[in-house]
C-alpha positions as CSV (number, residue, x, y, z in Angstrom):
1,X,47.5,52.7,26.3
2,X,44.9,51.2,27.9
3,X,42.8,52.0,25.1
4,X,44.7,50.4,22.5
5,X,45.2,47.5,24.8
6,X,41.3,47.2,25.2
7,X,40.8,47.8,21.2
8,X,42.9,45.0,20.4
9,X,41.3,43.0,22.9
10,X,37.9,43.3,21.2
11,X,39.1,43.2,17.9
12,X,41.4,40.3,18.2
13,X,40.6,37.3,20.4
14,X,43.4,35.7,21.8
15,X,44.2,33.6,24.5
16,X,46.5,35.5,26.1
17,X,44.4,38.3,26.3
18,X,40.8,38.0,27.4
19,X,38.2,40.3,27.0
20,X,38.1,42.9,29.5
21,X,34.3,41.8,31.0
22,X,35.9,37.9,30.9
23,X,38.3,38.9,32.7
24,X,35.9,40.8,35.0
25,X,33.6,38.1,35.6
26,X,36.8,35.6,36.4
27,X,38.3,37.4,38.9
28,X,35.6,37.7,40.6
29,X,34.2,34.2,40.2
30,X,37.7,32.8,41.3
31,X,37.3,35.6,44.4
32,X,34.1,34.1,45.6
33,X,35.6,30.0,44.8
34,X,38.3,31.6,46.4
35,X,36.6,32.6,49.9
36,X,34.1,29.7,49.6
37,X,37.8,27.5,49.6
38,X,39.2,29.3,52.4
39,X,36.2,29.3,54.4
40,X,34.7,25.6,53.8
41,X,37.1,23.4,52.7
42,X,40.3,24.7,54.4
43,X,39.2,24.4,57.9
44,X,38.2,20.9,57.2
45,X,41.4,20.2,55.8
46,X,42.8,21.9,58.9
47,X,41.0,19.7,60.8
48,X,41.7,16.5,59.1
49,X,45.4,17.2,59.5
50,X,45.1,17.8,63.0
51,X,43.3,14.9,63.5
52,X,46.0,12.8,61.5
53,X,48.9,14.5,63.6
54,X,47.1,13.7,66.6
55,X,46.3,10.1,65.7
56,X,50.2,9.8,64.4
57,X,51.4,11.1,67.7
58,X,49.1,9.0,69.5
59,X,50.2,6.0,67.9
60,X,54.1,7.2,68.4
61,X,52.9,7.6,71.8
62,X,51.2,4.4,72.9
63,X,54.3,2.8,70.5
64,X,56.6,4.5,73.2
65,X,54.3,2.5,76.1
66,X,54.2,-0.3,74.8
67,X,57.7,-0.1,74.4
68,X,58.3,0.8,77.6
69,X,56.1,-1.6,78.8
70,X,57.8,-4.5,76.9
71,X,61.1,-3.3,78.3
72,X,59.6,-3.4,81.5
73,X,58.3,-6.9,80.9
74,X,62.0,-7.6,79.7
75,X,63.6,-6.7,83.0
76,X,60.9,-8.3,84.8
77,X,61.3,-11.6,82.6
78,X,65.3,-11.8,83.0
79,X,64.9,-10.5,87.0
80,X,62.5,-13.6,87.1
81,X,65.1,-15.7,85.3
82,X,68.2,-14.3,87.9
83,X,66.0,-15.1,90.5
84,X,65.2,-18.8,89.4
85,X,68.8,-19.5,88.8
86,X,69.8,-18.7,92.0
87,X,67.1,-21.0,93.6
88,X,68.2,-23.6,91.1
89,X,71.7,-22.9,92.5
90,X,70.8,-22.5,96.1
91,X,68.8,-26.6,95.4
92,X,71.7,-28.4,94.1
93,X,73.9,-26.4,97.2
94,X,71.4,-27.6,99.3
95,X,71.3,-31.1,97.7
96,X,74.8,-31.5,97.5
97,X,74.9,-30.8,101.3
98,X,71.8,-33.6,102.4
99,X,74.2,-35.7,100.1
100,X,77.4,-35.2,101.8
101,X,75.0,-35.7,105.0
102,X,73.4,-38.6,104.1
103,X,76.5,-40.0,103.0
104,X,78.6,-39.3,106.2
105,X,75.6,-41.1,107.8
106,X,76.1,-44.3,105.6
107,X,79.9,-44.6,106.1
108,X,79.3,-44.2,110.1
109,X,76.5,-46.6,109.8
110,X,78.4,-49.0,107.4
111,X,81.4,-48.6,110.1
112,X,79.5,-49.6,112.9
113,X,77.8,-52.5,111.3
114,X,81.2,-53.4,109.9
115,X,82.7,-52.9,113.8
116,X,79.4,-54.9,115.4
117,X,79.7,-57.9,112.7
118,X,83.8,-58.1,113.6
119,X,83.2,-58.4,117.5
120,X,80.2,-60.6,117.0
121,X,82.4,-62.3,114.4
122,X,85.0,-62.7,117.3
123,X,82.9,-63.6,120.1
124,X,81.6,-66.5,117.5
125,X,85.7,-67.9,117.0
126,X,86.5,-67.2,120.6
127,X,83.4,-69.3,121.7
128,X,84.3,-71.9,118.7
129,X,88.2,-71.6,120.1
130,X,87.0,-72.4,123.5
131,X,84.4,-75.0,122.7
132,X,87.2,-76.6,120.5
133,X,89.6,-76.4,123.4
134,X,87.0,-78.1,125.5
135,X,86.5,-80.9,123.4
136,X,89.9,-81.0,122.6
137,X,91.0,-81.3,126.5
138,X,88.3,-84.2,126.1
139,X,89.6,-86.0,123.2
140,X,93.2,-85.5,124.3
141,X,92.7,-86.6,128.2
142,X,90.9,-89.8,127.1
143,X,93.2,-90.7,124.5
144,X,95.8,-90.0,127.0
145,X,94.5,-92.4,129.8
146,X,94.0,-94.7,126.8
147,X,97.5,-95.0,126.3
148,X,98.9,-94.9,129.7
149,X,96.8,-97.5,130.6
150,X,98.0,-99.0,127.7
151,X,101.9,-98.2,128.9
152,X,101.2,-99.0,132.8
153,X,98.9,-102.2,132.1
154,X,96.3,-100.9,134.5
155,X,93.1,-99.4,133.8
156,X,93.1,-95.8,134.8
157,X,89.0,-95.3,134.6
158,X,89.0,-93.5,137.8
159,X,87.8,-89.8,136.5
160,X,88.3,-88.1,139.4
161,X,92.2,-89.3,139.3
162,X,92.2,-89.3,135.8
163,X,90.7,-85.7,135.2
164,X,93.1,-83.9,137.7
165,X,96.3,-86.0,135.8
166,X,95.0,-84.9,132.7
167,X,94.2,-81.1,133.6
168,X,97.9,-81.3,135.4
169,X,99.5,-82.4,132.3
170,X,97.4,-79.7,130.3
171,X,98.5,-76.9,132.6
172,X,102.3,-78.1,132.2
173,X,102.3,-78.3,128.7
174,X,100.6,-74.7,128.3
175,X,103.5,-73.5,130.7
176,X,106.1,-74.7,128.8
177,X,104.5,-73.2,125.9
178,X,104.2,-69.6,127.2
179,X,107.9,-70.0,128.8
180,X,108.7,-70.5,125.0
181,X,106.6,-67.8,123.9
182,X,108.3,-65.2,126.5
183,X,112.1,-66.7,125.6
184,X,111.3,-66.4,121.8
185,X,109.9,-62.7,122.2
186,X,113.2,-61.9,124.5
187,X,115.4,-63.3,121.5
188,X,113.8,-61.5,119.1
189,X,113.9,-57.9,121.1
């Protein structure tokens, strides 16, 4: 069989069928490209996958730090923000407390000035009231000896006499006037 195979072989080239020393010299042609492959190139292709594995994990892995480093930088960042809002609140507490202070202060101080003014306000009418009531006493005891001397025809220009009449007539007039005071309050209870 072989035979035949091999004389139609020779006889007949065909494609499908080389010749037997073709075939020979391929095989072992594509044995030695074969271990020349396996031996050069596929260690360096080895090696160039490793070296892409390890450079894709490596950049997987410093992804994964960076990562975590920006989610570290994230919590640090809002921790930083929690922390400044709080201080923020803590001022305006603290601000809103020098202001109630500060305002308590200006109401007492406005109160005292307010309470100082009134009694200095009061000594000023009392010592007005009583200067007035001095001139007054003045005014109303010379126009009084002015007209009794005009009723009696004498001249009453004695002061001594004339000062004690007048102050006499004063006092009576303010007694009568509290005795009215006290019988009005006593009709009115």
């Amino acid at each position: 069989m072989l035979d035949t195979f091999a004389v139609r072989a020779a006889a007949t080239p065909s494609l499908l069928f080389p010749a037997v020393p073709d075939l020979v010299w391929g095989t072992i042609s594509f044995a030695i490209i074969l271990v020349l492959f396996i031996w050069k190139v596929v260690p360096r292709l080895n090696s160039a996958l490793d070296a892409r594995r390890d450079a894709i994990e490596g950049g997987l892995k410093r992804a994964e730090e960076a990562q975590a480093g920006a989610q570290d930088a994230l919590e640090h960042y809002n921790a930083q923000l929690a922390e400044g809002r709080a201080e923020a609140a803590r001022i305006r507490e603290q601000a809103r407390d020098e202001a109630r202070v500060i305002r308590a202060e200006l109401i007492e101080q406005a109160t005292a000035d307010a309470a100082r003014i009134t009694a200095n306000a009061k000594t000023a009418i009392e010592s007005e009231r009583q200067s007035a009531l001095v001139s007054l006493r003045a005014e109303v005891g010379s126009l009084a000896i002015d007209l009794a001397s005009g009723v009696i025809g004498e001249s009453l220009n004695d002061d001594k006499r004339s000062t004690a009449i007048v102050d006499r007539f004063l006092a009576d007039l303010e007694a009568a006037d509290r005795a009215g005071e006290v019988g009005r309050s006593k009709a009115k209870a």
